[in-house]
C-alpha angles and dihedrals in degrees: 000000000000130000114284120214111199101193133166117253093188091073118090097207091028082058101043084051096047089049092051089049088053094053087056095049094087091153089050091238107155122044104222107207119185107229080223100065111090092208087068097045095092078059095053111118095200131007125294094255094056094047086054091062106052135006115271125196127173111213126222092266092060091261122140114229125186148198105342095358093062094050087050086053093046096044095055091061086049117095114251133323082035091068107051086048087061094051086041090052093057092073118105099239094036093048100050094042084056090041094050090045090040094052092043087055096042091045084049104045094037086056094038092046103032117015127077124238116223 
């Protein structure tokens, strides 16, 4: 089973990463569903509202990862540099100061993009 990457089209910067990140896939080593394409919703881990919120990536042992753990786990099927980001993010430091960024952006684009304002 590869990596699956479950990632929001609808998203204008989400997309233009993802796409990046495809370029990069030359073995073909990770599947990138669109959690809008009905054709990949039987493979949805969670619900569509909670993959909107955070990146989800199902490693290749069935397990869920999200937010910053999911782009460790991504970035380690990705050729280098990619790799030695994911190693570099496992640090502690290094690991609280992306979750903390990471959560700030997610909590941001999910509002702007999903939630009304009244």
């Amino acid at each position: 089973m590869n990596v699956q990457v479950f990632y929001d089209s609808r998203c204008g910067v989400c997309r233009k990463e993802i796409e990046f990140y495809k370029r990069l896939d030359r073995e073909n080593r990770i599947d990138w569903l669109d959690i809008f394409d009905e054709q990949h919703r039987k493979k949805f881990p969670d619900t569509t509202e909670s993959l909107l919120k955070v990146l989800h990536v199902r490693g290749k042992d069935g397990q869920i990862h999200l937010g910053v753990d999911a782009f460790v786990v991504m970035w380690s099927f990705l050729p280098r540099p990619f790799t030695l980001f994911a190693k570099v993010a496992k640090f502690p430091i290094v690991y609280s100061v992306l979750g903390w960024g990471y959560q700030i952006f997610a909590e941001r684009r999910y509002k702007r993009l999903y939630c009304e304002i009244r």
